[in-house]
Rosetta silent file (secondary structure, phi, psi, omega in degrees, C-alpha in Angstrom):
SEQUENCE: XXXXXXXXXXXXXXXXXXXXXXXXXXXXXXXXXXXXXXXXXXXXXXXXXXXXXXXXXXXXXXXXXXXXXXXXXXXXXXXXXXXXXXXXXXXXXXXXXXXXXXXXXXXXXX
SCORE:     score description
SCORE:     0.000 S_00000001
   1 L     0.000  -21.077 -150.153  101.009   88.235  116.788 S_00000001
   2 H   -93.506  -76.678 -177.421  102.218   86.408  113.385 S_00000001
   3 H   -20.794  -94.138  171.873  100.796   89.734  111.605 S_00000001
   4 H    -9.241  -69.116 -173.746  102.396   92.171  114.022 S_00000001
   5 H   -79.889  -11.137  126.193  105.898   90.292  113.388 S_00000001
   6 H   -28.152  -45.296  169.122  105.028   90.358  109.744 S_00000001
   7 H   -80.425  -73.770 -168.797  104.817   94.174  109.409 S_00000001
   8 H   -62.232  -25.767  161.045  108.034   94.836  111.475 S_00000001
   9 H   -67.411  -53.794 -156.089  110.008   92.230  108.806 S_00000001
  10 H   -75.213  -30.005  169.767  108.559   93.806  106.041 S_00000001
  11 H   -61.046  -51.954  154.833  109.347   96.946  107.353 S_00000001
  12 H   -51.515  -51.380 -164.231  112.541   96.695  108.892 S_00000001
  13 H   -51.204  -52.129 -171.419  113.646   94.977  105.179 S_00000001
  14 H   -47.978  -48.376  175.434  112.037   97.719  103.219 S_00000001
  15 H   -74.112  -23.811  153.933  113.864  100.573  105.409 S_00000001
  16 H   -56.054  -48.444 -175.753  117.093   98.270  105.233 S_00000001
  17 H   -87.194  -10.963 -172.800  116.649   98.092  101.560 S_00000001
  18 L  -101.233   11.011  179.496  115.991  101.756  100.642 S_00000001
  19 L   -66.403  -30.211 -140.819  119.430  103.010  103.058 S_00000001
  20 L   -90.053 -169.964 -132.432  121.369  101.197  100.359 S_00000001
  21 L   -99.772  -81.306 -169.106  122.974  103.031   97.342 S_00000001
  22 L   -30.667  146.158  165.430  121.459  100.935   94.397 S_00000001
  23 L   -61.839  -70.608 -141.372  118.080  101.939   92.579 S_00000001
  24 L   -76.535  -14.204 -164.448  116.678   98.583   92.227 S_00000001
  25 H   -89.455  -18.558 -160.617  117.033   97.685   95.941 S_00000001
  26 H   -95.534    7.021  173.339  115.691  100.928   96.988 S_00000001
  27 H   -97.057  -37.994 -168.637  112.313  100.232   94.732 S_00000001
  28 H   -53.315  -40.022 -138.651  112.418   96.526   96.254 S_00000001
  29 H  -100.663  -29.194 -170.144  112.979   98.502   99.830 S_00000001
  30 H   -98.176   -4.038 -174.953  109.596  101.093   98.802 S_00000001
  31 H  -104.551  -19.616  166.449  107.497   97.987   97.693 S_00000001
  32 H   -50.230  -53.279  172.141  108.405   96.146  100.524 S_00000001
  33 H   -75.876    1.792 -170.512  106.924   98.798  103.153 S_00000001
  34 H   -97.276  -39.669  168.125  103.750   99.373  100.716 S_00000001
  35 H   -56.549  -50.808 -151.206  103.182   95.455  101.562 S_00000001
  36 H   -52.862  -49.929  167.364  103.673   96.227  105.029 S_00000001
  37 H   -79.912   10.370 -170.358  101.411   99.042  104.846 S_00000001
  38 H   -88.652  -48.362 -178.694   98.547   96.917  102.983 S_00000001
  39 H   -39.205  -36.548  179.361   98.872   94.672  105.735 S_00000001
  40 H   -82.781  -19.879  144.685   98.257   96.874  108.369 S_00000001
  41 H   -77.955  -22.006  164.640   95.186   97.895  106.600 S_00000001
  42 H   -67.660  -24.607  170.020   94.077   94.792  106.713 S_00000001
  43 H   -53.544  -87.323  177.425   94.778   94.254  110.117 S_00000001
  44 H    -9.589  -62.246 -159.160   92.490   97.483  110.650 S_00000001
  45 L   -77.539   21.501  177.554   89.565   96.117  108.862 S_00000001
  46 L    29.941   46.204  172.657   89.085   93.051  111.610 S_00000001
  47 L  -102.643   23.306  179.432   87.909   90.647  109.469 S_00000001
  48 L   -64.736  -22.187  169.128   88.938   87.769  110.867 S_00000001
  49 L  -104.805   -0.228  158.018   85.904   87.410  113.228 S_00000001
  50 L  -132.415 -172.627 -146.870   83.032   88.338  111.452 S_00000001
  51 E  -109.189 -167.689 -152.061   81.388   87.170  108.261 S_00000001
  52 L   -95.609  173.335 -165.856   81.740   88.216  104.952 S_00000001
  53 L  -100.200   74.941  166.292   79.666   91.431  103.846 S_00000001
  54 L  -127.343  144.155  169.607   77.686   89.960  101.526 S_00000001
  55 L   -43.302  111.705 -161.496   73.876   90.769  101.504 S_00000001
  56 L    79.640   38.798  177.521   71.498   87.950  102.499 S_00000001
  57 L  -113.258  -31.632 -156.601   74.566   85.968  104.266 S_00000001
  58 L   178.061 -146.967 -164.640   73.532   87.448  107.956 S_00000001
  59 L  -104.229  137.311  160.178   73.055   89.899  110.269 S_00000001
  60 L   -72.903    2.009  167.259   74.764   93.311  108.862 S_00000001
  61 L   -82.603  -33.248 -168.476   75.982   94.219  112.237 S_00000001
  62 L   -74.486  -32.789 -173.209   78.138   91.081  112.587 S_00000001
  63 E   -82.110  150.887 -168.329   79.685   91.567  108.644 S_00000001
  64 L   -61.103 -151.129  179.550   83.109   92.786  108.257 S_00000001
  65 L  -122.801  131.988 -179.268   83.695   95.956  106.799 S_00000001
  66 L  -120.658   19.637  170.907   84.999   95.462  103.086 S_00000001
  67 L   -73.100  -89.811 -116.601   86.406   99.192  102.594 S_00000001
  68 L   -71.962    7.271  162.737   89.892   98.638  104.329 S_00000001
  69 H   -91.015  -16.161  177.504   89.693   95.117  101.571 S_00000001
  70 H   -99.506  -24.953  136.606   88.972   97.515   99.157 S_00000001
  71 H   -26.912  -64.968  160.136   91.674  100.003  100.016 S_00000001
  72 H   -26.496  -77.097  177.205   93.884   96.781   99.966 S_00000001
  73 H   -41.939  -59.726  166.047   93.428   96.555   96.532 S_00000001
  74 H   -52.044  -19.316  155.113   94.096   99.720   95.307 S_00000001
  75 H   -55.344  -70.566 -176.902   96.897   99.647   96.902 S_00000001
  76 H   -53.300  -13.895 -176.098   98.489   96.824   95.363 S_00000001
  77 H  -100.008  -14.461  163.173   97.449   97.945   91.825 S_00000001
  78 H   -47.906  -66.652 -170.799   98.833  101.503   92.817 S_00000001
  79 H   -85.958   -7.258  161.453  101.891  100.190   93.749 S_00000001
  80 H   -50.268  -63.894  174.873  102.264   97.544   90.847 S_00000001
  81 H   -38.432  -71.743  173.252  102.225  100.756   88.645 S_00000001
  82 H   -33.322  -54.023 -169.477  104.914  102.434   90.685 S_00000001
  83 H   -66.037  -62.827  150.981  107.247   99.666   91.256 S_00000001
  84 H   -21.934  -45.339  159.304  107.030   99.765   87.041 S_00000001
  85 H   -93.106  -53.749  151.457  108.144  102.641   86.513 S_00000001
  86 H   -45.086  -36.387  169.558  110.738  103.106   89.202 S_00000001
  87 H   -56.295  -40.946  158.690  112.144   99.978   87.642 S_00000001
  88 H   -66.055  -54.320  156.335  111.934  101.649   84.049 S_00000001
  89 H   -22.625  -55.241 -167.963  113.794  104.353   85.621 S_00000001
  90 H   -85.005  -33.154  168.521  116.559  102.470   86.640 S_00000001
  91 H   -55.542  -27.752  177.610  117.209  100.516   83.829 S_00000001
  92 H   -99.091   -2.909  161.047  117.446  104.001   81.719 S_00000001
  93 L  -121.387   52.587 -172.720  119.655  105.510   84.101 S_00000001
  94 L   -71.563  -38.506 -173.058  121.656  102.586   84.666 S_00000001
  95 L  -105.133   43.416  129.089  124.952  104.333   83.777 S_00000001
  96 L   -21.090  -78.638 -164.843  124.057  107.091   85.837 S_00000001
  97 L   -73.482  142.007  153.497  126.297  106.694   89.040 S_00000001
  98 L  -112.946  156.878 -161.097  129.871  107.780   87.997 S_00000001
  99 L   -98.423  -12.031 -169.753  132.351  105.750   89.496 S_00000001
 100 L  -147.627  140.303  172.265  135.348  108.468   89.515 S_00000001
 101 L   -73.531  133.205  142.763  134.571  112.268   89.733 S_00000001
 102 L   -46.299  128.133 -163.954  135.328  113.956   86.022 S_00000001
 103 L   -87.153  134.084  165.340  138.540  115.676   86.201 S_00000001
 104 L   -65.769  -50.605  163.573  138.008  119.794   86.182 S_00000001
 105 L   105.761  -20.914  156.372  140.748  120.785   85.227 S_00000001
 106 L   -78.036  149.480  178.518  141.525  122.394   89.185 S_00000001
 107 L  -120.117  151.571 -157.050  144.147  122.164   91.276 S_00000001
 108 L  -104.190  152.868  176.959  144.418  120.644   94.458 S_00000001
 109 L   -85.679  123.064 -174.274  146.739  121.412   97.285 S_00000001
 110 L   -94.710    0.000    0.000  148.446  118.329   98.556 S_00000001
């Protein structure tokens, strides 16, 4: 249940954080659901109840599965990378947003 209400915080934040305007919150707001979604692989791979997969430990029906741990991983170094770069993004387009529309040189009807 702790999991379960884990995922929907991380989730809810991340989709909270990528509504808003700013770049950095809205990489905070995409790394936030990429935890969310490691978790929920982890969930998937049930290993909380069976033993570890290692060879000459047990019975191999009873050991967990170690793809969705190794999935896990790849995630996290996937989205290390990502989060890195979206970050270098925003720092080089910091001055980006304009704060006043550039005047045209048109004329408006009042």
């Amino acid at each position: 249940m702790i999991l379960a209400l884990t995922i929907g915080v991380l989730t809810a934040g991340g989709v909270y954080l990528m509504m808003q305007r700013s770049m950095v919150r809205g990489v905070f707001g995409l790394t936030l659901i990429s935890h969310a979604a490691n978790f929920i692989l982890l969930s998937a791979g049930v290993g909380a109840w069976r033993g570890e997969p290692l060879a000459g430990r047990g019975d191999l029906s009873e050991a967990a599965d170690p793809l969705p741990q190794a999935f896990v991983l790849t995630a996290i170094v996937i989205t290390l990378a990502v989060t890195i770069f979206m970050l270098a993004l925003a720092v080089l387009g910091h001055d980006d947003d304009q704060k006043r529309n550039p005047e045209t040189g048109e004329e408006r009807d009042s």
